[in-house]
C-alpha positions in Angstrom: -26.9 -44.2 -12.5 -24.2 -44.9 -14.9 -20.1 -43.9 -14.1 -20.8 -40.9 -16.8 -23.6 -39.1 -14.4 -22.3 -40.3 -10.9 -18.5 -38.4 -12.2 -20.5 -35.5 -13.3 -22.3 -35.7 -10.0 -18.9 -36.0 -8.3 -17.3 -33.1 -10.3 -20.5 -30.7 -9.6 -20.0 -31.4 -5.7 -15.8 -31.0 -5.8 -16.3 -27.7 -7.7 -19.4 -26.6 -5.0 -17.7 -27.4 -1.9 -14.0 -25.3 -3.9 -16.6 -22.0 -3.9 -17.5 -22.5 -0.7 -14.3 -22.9 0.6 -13.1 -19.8 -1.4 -15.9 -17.8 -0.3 -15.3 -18.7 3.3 -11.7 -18.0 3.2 -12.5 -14.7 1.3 -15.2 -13.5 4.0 -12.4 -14.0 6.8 -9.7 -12.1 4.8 -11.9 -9.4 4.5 -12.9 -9.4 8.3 -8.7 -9.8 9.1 -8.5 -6.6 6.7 -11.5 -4.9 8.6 -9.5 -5.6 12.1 -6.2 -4.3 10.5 -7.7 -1.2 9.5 -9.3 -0.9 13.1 -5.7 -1.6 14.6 -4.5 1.3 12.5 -6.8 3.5 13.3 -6.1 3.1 16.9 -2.6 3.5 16.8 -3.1 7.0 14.8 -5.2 8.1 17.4 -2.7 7.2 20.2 0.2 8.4 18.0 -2.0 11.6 18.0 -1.6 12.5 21.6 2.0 13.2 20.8 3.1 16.7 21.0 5.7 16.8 18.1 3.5 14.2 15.6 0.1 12.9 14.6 -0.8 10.7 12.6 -4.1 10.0 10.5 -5.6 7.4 7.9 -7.4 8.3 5.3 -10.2 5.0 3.9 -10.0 5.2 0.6 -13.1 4.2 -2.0 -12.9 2.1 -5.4 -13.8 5.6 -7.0 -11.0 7.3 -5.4 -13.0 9.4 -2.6 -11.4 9.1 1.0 -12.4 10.3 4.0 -10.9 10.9 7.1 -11.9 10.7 11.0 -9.1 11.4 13.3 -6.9 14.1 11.9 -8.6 17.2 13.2 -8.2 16.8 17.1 -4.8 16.8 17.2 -4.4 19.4 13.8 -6.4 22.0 15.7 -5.1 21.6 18.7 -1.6 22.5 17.7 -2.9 25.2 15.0 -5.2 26.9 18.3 -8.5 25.8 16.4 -11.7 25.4 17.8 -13.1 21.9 16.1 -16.5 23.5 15.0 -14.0 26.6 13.4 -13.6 24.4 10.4 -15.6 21.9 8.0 -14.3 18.1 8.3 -14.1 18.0 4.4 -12.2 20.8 3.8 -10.6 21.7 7.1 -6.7 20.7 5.7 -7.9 23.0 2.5 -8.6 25.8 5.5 -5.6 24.9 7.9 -3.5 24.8 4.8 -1.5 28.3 3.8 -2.8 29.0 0.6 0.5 28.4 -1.4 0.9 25.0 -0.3 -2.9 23.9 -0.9 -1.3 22.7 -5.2 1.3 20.6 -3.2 -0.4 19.0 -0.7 -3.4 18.1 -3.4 -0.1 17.2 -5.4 0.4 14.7 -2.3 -2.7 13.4 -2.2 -3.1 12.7 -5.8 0.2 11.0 -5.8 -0.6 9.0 -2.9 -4.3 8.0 -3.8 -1.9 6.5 -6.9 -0.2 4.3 -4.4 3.0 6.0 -4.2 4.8 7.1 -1.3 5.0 11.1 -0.6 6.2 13.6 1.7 6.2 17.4 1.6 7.1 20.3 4.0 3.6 22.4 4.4 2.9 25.3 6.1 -0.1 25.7 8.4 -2.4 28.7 9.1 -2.9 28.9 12.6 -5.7 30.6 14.3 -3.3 33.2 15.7 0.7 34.1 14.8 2.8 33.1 11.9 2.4 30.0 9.2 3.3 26.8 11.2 5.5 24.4 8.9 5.2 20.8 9.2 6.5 18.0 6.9 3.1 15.6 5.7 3.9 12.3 4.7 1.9 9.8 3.3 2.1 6.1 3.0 -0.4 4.4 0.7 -2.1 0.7 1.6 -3.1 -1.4 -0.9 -5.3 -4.8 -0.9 -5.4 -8.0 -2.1 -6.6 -7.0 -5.4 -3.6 -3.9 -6.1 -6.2 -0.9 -4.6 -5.3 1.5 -2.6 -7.4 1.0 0.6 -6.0 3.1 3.5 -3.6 6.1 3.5 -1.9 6.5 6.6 -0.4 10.0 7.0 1.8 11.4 9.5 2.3 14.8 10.5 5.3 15.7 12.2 7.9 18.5 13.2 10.5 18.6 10.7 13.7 17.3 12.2 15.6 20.5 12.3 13.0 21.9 14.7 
């Protein structure tokens, strides 16, 4: 084998065993990522059992869809819902008072961007007067500039 073929030998191993090690170290980011989302999610749900605040993530999709799992428990419970009173999809369009729905899809839109955003929303409860509450949302992005995860909180305004 002459020097030529045994560096181009050499150079075809360095460059396999560089993908191998960036594929490896790629894999484990995305499981760290996977386990930082869990950890999140947890916390949301213990922030949750909180009288004055919950808190909720929203996993967001390269094609901008999201979906959320652990808002509703703690929303209805505060609003006086029933969780089979509302659809999971649309239950902040329903628990929203229909004035605020533009802002809070404002909110959304602005936070699926990945910037930060907070508004004061009132809240249709199943009985008595609009509830407000100030929604803020805090968007996550990854390695690559995405927005991944929103995490929003839902809280008591301060004066209250």
């Amino acid at each position: 084998m002459t020097v030529l073929a045994m560096s181009l030998v050499a150079a075809v191993v360095f460059l396999l065993v560089a993908l191998g090690a960036l594929l490896v170290r790629s894999r484990m980011a995305a499981a760290a990522r996977a386990a930082e989302l869990d950890d999140a999610t947890s916390l949301a749900e213990a922030v949750a059992g909180i009288a004055t605040t919950t808190a909720f993530t929203l996993r967001v999709e390269r094609d901008g869809r999201y979906s959320t799992a652990n808002v509703l428990g703690a929303l209805h419970a505060w609003l006086g819902y029933d969780d089979d009173e509302t659809s999971p999809r649309e239950a902040w369009r329903q628990l929203v008072h229909p004035e605020d729905r533009g802002m809070v899809e404002q909110a959304l839109r602005s936070a699926l961007a990945g910037e930060r955003a907070e508004r004061d929303v009132r809240y249709v409860p199943a009985r008595g007067e609009p509830r407000r509450l100030r929604l803020g949302l805090h968007p996550v992005r990854d390695h690559l500039g995405w927005v991944q995860t929103v995490h929003g909180v839902l809280r008591e305004p301060p004066e209250r």
